[in-house]
Chimera marker file (.cmm) of the C-alpha trace (Angstrom):
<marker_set name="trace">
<marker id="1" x="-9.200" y="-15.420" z="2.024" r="1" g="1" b="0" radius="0.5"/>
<marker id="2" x="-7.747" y="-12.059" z="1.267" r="1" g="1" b="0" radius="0.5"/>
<marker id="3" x="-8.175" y="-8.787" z="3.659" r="1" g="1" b="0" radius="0.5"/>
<marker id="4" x="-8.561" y="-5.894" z="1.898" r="1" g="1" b="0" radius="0.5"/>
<marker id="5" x="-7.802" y="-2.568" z="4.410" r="1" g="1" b="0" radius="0.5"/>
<marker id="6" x="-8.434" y="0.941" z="3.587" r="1" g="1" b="0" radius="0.5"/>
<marker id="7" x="-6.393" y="3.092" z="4.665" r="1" g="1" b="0" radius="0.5"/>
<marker id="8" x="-7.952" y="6.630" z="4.775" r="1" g="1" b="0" radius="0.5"/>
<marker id="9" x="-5.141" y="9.286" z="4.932" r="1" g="1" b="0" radius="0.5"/>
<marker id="10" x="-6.093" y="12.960" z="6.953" r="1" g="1" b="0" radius="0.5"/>
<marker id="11" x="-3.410" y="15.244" z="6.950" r="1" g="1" b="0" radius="0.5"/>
<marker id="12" x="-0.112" y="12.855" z="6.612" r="1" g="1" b="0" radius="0.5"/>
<marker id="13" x="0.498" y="12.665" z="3.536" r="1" g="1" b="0" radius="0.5"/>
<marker id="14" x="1.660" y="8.986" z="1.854" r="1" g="1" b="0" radius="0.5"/>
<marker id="15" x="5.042" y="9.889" z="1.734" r="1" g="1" b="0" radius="0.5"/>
<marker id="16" x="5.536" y="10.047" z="5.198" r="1" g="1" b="0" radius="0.5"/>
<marker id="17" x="3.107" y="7.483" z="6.430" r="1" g="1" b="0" radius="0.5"/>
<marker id="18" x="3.377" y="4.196" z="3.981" r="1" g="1" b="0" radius="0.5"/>
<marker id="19" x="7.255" y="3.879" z="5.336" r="1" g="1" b="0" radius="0.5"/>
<marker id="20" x="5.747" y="3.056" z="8.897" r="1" g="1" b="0" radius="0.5"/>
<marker id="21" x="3.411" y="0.249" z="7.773" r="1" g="1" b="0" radius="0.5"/>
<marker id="22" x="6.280" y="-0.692" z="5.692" r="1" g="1" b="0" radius="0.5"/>
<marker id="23" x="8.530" y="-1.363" z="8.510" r="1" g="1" b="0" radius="0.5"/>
<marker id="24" x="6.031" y="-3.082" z="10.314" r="1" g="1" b="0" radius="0.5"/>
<marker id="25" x="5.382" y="-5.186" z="7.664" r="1" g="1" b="0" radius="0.5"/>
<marker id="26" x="9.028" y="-5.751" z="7.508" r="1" g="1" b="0" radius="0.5"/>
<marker id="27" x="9.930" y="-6.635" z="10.463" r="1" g="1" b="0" radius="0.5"/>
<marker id="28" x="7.044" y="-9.535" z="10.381" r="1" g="1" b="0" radius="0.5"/>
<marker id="29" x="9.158" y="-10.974" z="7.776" r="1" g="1" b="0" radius="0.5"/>
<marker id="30" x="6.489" y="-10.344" z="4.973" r="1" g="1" b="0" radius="0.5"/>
<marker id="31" x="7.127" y="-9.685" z="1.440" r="1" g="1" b="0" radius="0.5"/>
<marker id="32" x="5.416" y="-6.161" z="-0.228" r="1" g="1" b="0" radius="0.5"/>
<marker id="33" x="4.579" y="-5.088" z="-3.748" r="1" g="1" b="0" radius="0.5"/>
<marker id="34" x="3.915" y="-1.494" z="-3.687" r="1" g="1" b="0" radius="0.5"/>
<marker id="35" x="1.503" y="-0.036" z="-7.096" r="1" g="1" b="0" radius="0.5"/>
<marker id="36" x="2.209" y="3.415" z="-7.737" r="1" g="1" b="0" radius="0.5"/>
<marker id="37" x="0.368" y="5.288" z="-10.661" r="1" g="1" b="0" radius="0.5"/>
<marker id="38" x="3.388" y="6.817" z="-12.170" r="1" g="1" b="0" radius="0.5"/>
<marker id="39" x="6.788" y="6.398" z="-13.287" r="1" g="1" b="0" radius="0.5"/>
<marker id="40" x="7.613" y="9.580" z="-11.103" r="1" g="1" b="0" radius="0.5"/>
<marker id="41" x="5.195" y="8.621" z="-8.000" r="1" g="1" b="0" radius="0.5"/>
<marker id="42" x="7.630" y="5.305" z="-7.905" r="1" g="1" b="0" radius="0.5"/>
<marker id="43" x="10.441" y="7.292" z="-8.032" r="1" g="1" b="0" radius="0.5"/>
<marker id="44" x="9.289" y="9.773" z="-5.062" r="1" g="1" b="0" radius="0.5"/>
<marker id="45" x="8.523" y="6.146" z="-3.343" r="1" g="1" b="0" radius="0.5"/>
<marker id="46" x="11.831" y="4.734" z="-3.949" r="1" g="1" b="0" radius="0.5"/>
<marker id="47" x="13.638" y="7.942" z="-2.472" r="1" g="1" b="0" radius="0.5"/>
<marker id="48" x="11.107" y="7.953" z="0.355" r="1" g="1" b="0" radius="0.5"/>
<marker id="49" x="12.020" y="4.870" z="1.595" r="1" g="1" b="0" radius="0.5"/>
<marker id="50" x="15.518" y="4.949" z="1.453" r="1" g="1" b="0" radius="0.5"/>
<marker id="51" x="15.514" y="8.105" z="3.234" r="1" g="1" b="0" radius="0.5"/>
<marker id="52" x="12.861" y="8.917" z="5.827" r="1" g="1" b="0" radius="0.5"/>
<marker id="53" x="14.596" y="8.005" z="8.924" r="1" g="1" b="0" radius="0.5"/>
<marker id="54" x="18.393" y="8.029" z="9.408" r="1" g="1" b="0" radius="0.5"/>
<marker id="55" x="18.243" y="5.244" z="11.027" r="1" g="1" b="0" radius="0.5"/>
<marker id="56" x="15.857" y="2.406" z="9.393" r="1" g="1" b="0" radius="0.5"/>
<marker id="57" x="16.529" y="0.189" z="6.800" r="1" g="1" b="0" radius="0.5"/>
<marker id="58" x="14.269" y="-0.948" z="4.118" r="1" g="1" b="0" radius="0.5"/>
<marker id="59" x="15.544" y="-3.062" z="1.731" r="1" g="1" b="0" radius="0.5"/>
<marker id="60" x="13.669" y="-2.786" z="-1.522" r="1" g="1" b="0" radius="0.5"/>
<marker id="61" x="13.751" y="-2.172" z="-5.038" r="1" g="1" b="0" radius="0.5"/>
<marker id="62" x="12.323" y="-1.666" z="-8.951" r="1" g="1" b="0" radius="0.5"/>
<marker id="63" x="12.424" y="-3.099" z="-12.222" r="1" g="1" b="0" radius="0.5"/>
<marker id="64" x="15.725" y="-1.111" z="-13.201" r="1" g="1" b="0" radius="0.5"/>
<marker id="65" x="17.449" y="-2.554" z="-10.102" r="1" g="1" b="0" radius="0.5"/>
<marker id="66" x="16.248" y="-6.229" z="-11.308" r="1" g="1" b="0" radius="0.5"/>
<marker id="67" x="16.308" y="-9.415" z="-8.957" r="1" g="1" b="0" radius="0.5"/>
<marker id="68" x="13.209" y="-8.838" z="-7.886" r="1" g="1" b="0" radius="0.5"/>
<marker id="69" x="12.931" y="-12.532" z="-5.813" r="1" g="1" b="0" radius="0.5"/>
<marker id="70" x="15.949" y="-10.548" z="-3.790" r="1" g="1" b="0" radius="0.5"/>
<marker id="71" x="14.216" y="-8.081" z="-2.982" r="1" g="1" b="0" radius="0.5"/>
<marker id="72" x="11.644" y="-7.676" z="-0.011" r="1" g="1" b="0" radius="0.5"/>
<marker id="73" x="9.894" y="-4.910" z="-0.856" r="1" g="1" b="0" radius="0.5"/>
<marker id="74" x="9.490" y="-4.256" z="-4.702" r="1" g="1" b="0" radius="0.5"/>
<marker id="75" x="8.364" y="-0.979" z="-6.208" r="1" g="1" b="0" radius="0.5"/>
<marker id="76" x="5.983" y="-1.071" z="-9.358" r="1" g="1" b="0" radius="0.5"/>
<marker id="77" x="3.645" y="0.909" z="-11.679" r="1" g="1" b="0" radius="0.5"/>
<marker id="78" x="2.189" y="-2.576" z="-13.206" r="1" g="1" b="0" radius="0.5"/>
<marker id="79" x="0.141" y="-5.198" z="-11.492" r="1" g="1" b="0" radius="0.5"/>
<marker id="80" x="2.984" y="-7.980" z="-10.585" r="1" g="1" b="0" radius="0.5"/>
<marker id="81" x="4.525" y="-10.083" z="-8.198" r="1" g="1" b="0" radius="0.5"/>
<marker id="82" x="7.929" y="-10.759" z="-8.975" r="1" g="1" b="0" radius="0.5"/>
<marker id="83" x="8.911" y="-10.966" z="-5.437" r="1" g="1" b="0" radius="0.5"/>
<marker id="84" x="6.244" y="-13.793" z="-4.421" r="1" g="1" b="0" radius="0.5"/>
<marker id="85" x="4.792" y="-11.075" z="-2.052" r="1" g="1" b="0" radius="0.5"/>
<marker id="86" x="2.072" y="-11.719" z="1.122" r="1" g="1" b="0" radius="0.5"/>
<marker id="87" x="0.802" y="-7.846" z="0.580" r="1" g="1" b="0" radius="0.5"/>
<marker id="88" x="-0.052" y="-5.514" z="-2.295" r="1" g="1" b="0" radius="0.5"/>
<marker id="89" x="-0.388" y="-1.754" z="-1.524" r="1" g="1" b="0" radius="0.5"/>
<marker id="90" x="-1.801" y="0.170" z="-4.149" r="1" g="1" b="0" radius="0.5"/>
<marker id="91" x="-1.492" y="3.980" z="-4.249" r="1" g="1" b="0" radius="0.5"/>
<marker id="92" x="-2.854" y="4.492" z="-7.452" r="1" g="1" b="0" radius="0.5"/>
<marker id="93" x="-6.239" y="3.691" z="-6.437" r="1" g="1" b="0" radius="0.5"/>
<marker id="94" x="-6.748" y="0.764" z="-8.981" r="1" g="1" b="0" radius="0.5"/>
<marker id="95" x="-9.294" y="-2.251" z="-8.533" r="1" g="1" b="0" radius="0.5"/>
<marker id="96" x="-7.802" y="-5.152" z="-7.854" r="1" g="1" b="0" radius="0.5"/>
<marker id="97" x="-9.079" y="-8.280" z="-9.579" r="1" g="1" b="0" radius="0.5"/>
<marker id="98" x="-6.379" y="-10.614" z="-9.251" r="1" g="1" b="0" radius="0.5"/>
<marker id="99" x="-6.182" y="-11.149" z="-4.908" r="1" g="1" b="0" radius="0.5"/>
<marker id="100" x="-6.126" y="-14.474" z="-4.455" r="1" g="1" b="0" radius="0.5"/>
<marker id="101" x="-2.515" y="-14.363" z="-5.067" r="1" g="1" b="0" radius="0.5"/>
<marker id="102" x="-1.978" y="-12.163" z="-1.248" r="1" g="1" b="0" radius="0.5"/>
<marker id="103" x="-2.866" y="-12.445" z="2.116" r="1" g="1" b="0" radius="0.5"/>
<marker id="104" x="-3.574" y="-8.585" z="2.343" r="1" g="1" b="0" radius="0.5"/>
<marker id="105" x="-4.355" y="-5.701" z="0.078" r="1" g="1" b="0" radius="0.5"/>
<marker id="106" x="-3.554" y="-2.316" z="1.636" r="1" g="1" b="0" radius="0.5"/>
<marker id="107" x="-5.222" y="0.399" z="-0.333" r="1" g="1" b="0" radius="0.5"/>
<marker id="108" x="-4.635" y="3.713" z="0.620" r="1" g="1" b="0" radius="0.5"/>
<marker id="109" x="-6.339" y="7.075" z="-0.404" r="1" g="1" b="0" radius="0.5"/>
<marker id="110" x="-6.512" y="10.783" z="0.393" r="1" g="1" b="0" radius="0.5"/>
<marker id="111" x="-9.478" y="11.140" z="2.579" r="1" g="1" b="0" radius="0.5"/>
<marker id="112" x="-9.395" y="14.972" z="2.224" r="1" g="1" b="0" radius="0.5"/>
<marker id="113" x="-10.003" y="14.905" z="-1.389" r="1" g="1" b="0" radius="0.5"/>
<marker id="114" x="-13.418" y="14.440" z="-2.905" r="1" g="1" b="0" radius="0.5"/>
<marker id="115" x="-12.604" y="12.463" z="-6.012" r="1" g="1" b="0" radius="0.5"/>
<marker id="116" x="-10.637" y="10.038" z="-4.026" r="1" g="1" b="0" radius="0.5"/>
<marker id="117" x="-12.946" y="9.124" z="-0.948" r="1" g="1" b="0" radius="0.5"/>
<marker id="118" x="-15.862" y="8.970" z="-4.006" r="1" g="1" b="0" radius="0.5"/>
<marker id="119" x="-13.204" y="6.081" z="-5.904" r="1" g="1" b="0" radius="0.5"/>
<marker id="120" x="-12.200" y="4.497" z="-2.995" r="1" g="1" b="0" radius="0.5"/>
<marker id="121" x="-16.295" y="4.022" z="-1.782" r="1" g="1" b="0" radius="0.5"/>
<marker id="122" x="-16.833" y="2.487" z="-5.397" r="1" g="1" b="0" radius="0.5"/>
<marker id="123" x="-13.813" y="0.009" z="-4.420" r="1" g="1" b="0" radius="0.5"/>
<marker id="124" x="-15.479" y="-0.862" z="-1.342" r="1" g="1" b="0" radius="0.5"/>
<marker id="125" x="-18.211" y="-1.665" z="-2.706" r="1" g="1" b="0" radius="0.5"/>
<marker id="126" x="-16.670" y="-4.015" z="-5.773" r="1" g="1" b="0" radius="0.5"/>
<marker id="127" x="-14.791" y="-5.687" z="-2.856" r="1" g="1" b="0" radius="0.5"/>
<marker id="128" x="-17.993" y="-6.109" z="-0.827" r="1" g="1" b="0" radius="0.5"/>
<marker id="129" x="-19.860" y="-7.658" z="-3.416" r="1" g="1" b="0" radius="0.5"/>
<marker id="130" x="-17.414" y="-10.442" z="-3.600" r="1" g="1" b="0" radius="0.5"/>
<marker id="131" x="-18.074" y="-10.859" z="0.041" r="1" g="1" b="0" radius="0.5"/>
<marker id="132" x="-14.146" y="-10.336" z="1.227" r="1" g="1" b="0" radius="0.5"/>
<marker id="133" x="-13.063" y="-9.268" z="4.726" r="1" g="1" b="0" radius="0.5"/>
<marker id="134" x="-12.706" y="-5.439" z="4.620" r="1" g="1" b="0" radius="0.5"/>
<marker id="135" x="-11.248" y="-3.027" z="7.586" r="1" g="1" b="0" radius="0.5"/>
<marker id="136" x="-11.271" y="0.541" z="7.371" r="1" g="1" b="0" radius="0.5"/>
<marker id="137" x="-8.538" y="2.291" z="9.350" r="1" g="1" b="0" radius="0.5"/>
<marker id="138" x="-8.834" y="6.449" z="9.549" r="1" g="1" b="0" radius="0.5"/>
<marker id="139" x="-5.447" y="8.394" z="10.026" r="1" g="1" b="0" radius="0.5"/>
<marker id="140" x="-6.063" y="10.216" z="13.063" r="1" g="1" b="0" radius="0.5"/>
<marker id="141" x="-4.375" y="14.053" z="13.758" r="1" g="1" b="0" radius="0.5"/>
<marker id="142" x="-1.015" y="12.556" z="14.882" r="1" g="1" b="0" radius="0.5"/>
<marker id="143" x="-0.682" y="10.523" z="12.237" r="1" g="1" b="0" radius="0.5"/>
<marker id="144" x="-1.205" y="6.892" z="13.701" r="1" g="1" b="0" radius="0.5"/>
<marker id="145" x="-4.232" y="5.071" z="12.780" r="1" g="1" b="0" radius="0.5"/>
<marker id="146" x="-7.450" y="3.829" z="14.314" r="1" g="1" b="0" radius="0.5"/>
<marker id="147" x="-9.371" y="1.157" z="12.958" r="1" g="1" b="0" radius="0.5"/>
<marker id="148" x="-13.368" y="2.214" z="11.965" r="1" g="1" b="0" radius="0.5"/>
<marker id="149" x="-16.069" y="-0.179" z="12.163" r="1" g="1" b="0" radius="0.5"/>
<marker id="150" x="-17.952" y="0.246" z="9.388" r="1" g="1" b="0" radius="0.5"/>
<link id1="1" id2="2" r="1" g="1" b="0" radius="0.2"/>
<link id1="2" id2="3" r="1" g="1" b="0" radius="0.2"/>
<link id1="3" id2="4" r="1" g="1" b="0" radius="0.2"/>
<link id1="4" id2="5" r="1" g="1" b="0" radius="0.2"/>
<link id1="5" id2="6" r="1" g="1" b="0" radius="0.2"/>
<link id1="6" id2="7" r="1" g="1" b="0" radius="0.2"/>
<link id1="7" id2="8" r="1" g="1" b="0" radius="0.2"/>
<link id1="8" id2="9" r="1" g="1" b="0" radius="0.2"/>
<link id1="9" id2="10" r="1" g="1" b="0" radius="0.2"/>
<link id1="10" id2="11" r="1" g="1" b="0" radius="0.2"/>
<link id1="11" id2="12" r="1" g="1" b="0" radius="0.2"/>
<link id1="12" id2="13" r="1" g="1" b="0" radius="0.2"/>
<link id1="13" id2="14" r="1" g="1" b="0" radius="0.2"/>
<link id1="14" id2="15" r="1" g="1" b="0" radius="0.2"/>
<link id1="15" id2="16" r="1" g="1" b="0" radius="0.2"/>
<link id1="16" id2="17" r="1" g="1" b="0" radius="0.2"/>
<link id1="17" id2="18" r="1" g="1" b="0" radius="0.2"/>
<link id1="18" id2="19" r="1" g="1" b="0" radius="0.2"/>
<link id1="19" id2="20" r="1" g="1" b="0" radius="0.2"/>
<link id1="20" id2="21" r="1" g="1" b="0" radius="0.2"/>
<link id1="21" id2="22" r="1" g="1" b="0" radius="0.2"/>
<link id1="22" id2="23" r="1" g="1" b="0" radius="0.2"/>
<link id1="23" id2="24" r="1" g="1" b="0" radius="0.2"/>
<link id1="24" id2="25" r="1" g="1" b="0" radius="0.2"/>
<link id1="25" id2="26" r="1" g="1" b="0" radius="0.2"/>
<link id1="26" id2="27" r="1" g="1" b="0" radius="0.2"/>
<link id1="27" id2="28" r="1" g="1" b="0" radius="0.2"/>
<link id1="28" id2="29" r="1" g="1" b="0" radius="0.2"/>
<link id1="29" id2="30" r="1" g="1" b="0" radius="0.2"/>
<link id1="30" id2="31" r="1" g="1" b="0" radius="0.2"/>
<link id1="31" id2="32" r="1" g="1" b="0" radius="0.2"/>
<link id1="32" id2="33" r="1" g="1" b="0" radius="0.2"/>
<link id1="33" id2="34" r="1" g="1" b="0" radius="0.2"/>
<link id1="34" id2="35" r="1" g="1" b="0" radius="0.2"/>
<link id1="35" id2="36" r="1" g="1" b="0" radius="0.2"/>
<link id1="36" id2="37" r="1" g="1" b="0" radius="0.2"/>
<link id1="37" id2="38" r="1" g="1" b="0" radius="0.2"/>
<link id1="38" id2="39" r="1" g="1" b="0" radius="0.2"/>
<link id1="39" id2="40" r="1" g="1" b="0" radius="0.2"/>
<link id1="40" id2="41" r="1" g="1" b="0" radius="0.2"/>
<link id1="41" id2="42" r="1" g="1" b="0" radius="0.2"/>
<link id1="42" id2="43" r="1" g="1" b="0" radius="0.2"/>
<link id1="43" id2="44" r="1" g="1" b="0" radius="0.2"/>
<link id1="44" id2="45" r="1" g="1" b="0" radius="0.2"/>
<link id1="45" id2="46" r="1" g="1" b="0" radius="0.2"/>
<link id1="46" id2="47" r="1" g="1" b="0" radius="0.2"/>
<link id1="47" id2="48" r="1" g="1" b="0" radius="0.2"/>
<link id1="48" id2="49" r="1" g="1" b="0" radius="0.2"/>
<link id1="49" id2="50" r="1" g="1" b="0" radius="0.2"/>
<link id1="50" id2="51" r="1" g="1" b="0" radius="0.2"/>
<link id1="51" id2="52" r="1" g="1" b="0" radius="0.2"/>
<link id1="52" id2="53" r="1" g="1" b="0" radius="0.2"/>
<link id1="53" id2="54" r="1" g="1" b="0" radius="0.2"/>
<link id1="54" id2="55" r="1" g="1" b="0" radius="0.2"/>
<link id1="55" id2="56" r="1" g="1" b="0" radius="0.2"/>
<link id1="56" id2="57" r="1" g="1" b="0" radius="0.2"/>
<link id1="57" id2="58" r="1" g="1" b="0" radius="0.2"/>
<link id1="58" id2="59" r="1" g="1" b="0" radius="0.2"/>
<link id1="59" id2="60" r="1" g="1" b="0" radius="0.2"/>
<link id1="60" id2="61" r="1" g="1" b="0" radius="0.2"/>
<link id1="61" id2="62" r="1" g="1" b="0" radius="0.2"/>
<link id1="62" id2="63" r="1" g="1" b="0" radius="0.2"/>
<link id1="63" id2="64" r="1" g="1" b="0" radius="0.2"/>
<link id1="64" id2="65" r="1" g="1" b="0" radius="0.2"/>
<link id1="65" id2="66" r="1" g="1" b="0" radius="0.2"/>
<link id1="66" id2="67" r="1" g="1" b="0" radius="0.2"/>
<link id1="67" id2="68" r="1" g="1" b="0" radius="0.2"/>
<link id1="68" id2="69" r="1" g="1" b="0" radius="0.2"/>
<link id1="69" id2="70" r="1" g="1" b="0" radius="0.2"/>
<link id1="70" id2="71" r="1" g="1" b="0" radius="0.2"/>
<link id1="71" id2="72" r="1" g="1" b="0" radius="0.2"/>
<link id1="72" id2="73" r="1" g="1" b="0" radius="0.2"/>
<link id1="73" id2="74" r="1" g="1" b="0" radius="0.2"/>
<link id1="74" id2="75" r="1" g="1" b="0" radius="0.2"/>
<link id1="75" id2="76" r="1" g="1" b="0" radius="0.2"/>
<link id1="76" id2="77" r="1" g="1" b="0" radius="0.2"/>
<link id1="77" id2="78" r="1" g="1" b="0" radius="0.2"/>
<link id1="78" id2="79" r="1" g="1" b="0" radius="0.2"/>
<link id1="79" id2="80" r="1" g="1" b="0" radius="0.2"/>
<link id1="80" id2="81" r="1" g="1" b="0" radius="0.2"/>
<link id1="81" id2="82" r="1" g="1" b="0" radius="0.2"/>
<link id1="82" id2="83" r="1" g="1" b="0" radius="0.2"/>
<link id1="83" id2="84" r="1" g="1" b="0" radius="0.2"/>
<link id1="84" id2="85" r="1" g="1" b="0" radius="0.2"/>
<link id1="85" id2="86" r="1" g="1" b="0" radius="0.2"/>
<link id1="86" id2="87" r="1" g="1" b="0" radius="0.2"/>
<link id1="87" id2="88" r="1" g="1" b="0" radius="0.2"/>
<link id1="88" id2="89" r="1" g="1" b="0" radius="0.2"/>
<link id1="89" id2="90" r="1" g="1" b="0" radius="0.2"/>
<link id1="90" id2="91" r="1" g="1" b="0" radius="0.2"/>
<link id1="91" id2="92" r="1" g="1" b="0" radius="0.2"/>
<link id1="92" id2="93" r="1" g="1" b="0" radius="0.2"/>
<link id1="93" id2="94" r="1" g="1" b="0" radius="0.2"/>
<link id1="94" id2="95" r="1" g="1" b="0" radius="0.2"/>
<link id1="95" id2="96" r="1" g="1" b="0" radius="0.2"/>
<link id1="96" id2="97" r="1" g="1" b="0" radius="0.2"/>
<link id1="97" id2="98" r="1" g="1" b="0" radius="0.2"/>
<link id1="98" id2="99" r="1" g="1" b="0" radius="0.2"/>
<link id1="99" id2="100" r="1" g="1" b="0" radius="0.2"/>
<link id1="100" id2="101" r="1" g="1" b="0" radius="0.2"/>
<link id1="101" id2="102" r="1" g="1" b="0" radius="0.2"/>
<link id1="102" id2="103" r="1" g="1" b="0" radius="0.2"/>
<link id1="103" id2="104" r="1" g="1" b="0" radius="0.2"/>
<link id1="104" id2="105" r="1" g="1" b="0" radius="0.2"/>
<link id1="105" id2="106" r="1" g="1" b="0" radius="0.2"/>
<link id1="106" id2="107" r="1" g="1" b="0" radius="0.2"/>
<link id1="107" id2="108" r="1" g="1" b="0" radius="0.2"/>
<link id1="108" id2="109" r="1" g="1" b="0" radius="0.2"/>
<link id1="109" id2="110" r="1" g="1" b="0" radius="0.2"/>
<link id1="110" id2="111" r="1" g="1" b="0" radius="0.2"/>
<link id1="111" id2="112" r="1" g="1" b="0" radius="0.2"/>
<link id1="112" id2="113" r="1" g="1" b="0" radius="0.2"/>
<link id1="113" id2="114" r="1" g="1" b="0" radius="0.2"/>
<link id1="114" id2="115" r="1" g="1" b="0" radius="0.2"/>
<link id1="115" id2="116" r="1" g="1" b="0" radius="0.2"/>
<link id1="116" id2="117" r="1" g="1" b="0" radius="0.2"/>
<link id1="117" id2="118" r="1" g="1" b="0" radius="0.2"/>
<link id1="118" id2="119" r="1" g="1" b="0" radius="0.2"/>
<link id1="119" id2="120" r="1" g="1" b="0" radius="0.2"/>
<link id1="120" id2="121" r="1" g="1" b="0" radius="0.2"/>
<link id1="121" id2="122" r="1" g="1" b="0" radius="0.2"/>
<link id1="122" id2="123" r="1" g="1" b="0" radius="0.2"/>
<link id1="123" id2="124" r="1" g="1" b="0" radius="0.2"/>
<link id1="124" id2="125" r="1" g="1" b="0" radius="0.2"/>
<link id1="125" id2="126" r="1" g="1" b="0" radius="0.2"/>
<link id1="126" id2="127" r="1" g="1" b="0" radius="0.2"/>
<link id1="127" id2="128" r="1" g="1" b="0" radius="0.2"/>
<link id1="128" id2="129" r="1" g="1" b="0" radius="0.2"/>
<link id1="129" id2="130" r="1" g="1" b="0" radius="0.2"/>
<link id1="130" id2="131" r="1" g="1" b="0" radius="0.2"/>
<link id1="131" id2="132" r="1" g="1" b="0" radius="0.2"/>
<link id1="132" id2="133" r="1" g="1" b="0" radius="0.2"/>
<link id1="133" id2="134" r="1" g="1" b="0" radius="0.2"/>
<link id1="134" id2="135" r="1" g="1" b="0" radius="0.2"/>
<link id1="135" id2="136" r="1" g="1" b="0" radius="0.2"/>
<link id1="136" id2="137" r="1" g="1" b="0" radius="0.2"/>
<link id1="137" id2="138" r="1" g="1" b="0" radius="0.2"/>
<link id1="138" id2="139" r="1" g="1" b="0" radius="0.2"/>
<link id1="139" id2="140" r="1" g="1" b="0" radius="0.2"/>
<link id1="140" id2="141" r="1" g="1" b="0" radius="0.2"/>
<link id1="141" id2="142" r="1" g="1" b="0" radius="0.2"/>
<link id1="142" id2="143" r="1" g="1" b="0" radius="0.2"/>
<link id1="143" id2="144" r="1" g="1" b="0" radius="0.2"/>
<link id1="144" id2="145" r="1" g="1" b="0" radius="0.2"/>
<link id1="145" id2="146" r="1" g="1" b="0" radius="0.2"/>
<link id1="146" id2="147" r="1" g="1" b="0" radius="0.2"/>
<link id1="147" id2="148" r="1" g="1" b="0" radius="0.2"/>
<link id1="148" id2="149" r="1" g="1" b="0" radius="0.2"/>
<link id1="149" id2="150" r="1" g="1" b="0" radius="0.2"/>
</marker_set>
């Protein structure tokens, strides 16, 4: 059955903390789509990850770099899995209808902003309906996370 964890940024924004679950998720030897909402979101993405620390490495890539089933991580604004990925992260915060094909769905939102906490309840409560395992994880003040029973 798929997990489905919200992740509720506070202060950090996505840019600097999706690399960190990336690596993690990595270095586990999984396979990642990432769903970003815009052509220039995925390019802010892409740039993010080759950059954010001098001295990581995450291999990953988009639809204009092709070979996705080469690529590890793979960078999207559609709903695919080219890559035959274990997790989906979506940033964009879309429902997600089509699960079965991951073990995980990350789905991240800006805590601090209204709109989003209201969307990302409403996905919570699609998700819960269809009686899936949900975690909620809050970003605490230094930027690591802490998972909320809820």
């Amino acid at each position: 059955m798929t997990e489905i964890s919200f992740y509720q940024l506070r202060g950090t924004p996505l840019e600097r903390a999706l690399p960190k679950l990336v690596e993690k998720i990595y270095a586990h030897q999984k396979r990642v789509v990432i769903l970003a909402d815009s052509e220039e979101r995925l390019a802010e993405l892409n740039t993010v990850l080759w950059t954010y620390s001098p001295g990581a490495f995450l291999p990953h890539g988009t639809k204009s770099d092709g070979n996705p089933e080469d690529q590890p991580i793979w960078l999207t604004t559609e709903l695919e899995n080219p890559n035959q990925s274990n997790i989906l992260i979506v940033t964009d915060e879309s429902v997600i209808d089509e699960i079965q094909q991951y073990e995980k769905i990350l789905d991240f939102f800006n805590g601090l902003d209204a709109d989003s906490l209201q969307k990302a309840r409403s996905r919570w409560i699609h998700y819960k309906k269809q009686n899936l395992k949900l975690t909620y994880w809050e970003q605490t003040e230094s930027g690591s996370w802490e998972n909320k029973l809820i």
